[in-house]
C-alpha positions in Angstrom: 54.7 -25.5 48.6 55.9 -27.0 52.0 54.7 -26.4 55.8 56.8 -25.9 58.9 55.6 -27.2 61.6 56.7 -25.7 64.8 54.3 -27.7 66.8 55.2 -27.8 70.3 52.7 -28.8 73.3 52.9 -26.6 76.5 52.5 -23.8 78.6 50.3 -21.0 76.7 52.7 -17.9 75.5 52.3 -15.8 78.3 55.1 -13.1 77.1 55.2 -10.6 74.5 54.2 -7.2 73.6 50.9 -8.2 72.5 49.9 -10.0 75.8 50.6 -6.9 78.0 46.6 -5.8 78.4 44.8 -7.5 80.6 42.7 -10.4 79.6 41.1 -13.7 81.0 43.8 -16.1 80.4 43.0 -19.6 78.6 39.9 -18.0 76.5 40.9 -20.2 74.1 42.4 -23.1 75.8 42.3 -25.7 73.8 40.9 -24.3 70.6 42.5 -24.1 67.1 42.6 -20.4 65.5 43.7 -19.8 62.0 44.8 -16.5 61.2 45.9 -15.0 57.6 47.9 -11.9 57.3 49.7 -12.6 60.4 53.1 -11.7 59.5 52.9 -8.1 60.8 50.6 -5.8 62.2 47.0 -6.5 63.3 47.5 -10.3 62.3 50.7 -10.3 64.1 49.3 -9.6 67.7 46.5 -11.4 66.7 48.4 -14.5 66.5 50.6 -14.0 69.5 47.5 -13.2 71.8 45.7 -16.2 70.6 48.6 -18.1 71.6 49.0 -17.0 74.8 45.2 -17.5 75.9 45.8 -21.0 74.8 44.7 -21.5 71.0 47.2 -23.5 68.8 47.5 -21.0 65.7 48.0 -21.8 62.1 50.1 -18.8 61.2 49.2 -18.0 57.3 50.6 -15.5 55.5 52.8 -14.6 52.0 55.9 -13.5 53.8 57.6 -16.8 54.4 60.6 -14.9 56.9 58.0 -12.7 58.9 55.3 -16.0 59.2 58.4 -18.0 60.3 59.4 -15.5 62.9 55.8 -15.0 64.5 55.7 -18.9 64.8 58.8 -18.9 66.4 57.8 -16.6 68.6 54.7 -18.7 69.8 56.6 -21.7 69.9 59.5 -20.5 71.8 57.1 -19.4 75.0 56.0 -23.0 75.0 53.0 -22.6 72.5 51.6 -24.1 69.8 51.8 -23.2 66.0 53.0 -23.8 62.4 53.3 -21.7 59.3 52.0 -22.3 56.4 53.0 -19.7 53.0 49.8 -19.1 51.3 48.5 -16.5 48.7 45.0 -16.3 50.0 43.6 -15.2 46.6 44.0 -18.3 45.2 41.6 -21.2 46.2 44.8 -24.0 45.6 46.5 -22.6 48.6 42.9 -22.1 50.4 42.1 -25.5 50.4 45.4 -26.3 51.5 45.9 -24.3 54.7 42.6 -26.3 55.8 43.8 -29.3 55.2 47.1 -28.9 57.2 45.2 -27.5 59.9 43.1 -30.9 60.1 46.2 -32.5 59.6 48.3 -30.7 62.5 45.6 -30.1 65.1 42.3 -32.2 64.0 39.7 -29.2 63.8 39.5 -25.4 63.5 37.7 -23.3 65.6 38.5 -19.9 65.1 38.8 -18.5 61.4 40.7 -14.9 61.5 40.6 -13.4 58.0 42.6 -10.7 58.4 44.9 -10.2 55.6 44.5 -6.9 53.4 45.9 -4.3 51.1 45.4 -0.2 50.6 46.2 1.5 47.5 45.4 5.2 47.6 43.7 7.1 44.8 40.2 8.1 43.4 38.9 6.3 40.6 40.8 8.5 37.9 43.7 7.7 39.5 43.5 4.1 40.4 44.5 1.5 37.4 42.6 -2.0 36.5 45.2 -3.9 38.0 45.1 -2.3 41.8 41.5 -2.4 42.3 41.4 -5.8 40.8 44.1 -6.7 43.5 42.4 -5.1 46.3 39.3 -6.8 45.7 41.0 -10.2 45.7 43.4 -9.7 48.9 40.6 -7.7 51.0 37.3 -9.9 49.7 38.0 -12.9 47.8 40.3 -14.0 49.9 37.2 -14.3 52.9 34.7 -16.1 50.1 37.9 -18.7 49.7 39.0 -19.3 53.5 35.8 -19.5 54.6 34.6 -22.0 51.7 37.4 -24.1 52.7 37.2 -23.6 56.4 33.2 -24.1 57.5 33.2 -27.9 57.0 35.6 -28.3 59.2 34.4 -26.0 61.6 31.7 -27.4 61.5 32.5 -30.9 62.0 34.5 -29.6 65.2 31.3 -28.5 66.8 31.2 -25.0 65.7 33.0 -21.6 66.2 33.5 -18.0 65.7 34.8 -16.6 62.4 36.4 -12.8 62.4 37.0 -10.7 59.1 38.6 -7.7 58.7 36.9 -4.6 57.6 37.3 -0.6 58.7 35.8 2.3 59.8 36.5 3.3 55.7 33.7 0.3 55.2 30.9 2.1 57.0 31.9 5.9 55.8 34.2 6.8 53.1 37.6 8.3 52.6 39.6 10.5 50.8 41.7 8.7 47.2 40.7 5.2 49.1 37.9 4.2 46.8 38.9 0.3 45.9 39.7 0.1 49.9 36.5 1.8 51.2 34.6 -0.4 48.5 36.0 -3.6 49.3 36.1 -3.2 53.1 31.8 -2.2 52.9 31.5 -5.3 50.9 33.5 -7.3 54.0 30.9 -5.5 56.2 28.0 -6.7 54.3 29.5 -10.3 53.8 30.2 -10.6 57.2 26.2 -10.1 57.8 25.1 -12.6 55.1 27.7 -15.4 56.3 26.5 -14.9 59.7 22.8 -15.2 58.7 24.1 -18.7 56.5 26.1 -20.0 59.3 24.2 -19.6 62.4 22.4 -22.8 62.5 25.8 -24.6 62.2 27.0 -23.0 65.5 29.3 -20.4 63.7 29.4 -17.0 64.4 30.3 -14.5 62.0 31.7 -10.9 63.0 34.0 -8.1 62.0 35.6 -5.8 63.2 36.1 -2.0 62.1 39.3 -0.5 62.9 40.4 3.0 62.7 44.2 4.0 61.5 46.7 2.0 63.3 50.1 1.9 63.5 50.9 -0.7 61.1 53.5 -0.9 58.2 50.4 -0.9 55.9 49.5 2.8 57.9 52.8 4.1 57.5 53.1 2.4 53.8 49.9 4.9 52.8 51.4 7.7 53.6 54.1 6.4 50.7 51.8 6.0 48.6 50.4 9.4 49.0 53.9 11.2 49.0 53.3 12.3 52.7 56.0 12.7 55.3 55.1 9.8 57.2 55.2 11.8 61.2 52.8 14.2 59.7 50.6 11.7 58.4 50.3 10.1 61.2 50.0 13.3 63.5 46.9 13.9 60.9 45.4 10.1 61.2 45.6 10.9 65.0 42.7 13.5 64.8 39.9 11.6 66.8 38.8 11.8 70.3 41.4 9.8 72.0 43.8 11.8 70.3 46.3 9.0 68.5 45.7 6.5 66.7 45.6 2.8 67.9 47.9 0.3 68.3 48.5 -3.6 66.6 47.4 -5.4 69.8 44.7 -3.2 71.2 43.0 -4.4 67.5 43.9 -7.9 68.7 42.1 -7.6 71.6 38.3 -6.8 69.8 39.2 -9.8 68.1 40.0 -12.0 70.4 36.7 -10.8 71.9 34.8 -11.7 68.9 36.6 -15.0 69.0 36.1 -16.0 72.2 33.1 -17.4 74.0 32.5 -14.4 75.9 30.7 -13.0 72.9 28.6 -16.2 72.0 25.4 -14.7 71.7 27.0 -12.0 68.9 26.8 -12.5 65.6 26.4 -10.5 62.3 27.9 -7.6 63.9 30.9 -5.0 62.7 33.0 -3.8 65.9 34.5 -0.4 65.8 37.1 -0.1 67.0 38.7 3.3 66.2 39.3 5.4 69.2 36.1 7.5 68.5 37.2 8.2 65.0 33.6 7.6 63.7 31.6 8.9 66.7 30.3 11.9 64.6 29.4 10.3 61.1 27.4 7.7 62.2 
């Protein structure tokens, strides 16, 4: 398995649909952000807003053409990046991504575990196979990076760590039971990590978010033979009255990344347009 390296010193990426709330530019200047799942959705305009408030991103995902075009992307408005194709279930490609981080950029300070699956159906439904699966993409995967990845953020003088959970990991939902359980245990190993980590400078956070428009949103309402418009007319039913979008998730973490939250730690962040406000 190869790397591309799109490495290319400049200007920060100050373009692009996921820079077009307002933020403090340069947040991140000079700091190194890894960030799985960031082909597409959430990761996606992760990856592009780190870039543009001056982090140099290691782009990680499975999907070699979509990883290559978000790196592209970064690169062609003058920041840095590279890809690198991993399966972050397997520790092999783990311990990989780390190294060519230390390679390309000499330290990592911003660990963004953000890729994850859905497969809808109760437990009568759901086989061996797909909980098995979701388990390994939407928690092993965060045991693995993060194994790989504390040394060295460590030995660059500390940083902030986000994971990916959901409002489904702090109250349950319909013919989502592997999700709902795996995204809790994300909640909960967020807290321990952070609680392990502190005295090493690294902070340890989640974030929650409620239904947004993703291809993995759009791909559940596949999955649950749903007309997709109506299904998402349906996920919309919360107080702000729609559901959210890629880069106003990008924003909570870049929040949680950033410096401006250095005395938080061991928290989940929801961030669901009030989708929650009466359950909790």
């Amino acid at each position: 398995m190869s790397f591309r390296n799109h490495a290319n010193p400049g200007a920060p990426l100050t373009k692009g649909k996921a820079t077009t709330s307002p933020t403090v530019q340069g947040r991140l200047q000079d700091k190194v952000a890894l960030v799985t799942g960031a082909a597409s959705g959430i990761g996606r305009a992760s990856a592009l807003l780190f870039a543009g408030d001056g982090a140099s991103v290691a782009v990680v995902d499975i999907n070699e053409k979509a990883g290559e075009e978000v790196t592209k992307a970064i690169t062609e408005q003058g920041g840095r990046a590279f890809f690198a194709p991993a399966d972050v279930t397997r520790a092999a490609d783990c311990q990989r991504v780390v190294r060519a981080v230390a390679k390309q950029f000499g330290a990592l300070h911003i660990l963004f575990n953000n890729a994850g699956i859905i497969r809808r159906a109760s437990v009568l439904e759901l086989s061996e196979a797909d909980w098995d699966r979701v388990m390994e993409v939407n928690v092993k995967s965060i045991f693995l990076m993060s194994k790989f990845a504390i040394p060295l953020i460590e030995k660059s003088g500390g940083g902030s760590i986000v994971n990916t959970a959901s409002g489904w990991g702090l109250a349950g939902g319909p013919k989502a039971v592997a999700y709902c359980a795996s995204k809790g245990a994300v909640v909960l190993l967020t807290k321990a990590m952070a609680i392990d980590h502190g005295p090493q400078n690294i902070r340890v956070n989640c974030i929650c978010p409620g239904d947004t428009d993703t291809p993995m949103l759009r791909g559940e309402a596949q999955q649950l033979g749903a007309a997709t418009d109506k299904f998402l007319q349906e996920a919309a039913q919360r107080p702000l009255r729609r559901v959210g979008t890629p880069e106003e998730i990008a924003q909570a973490a870049l929040y949680l990344a950033s410096d401006a939250s250095s005395f938080v730690t061991g928290t989940a962040l929801v961030v669901d347009g009030g989708g929650l406000a009466g359950t909790l």
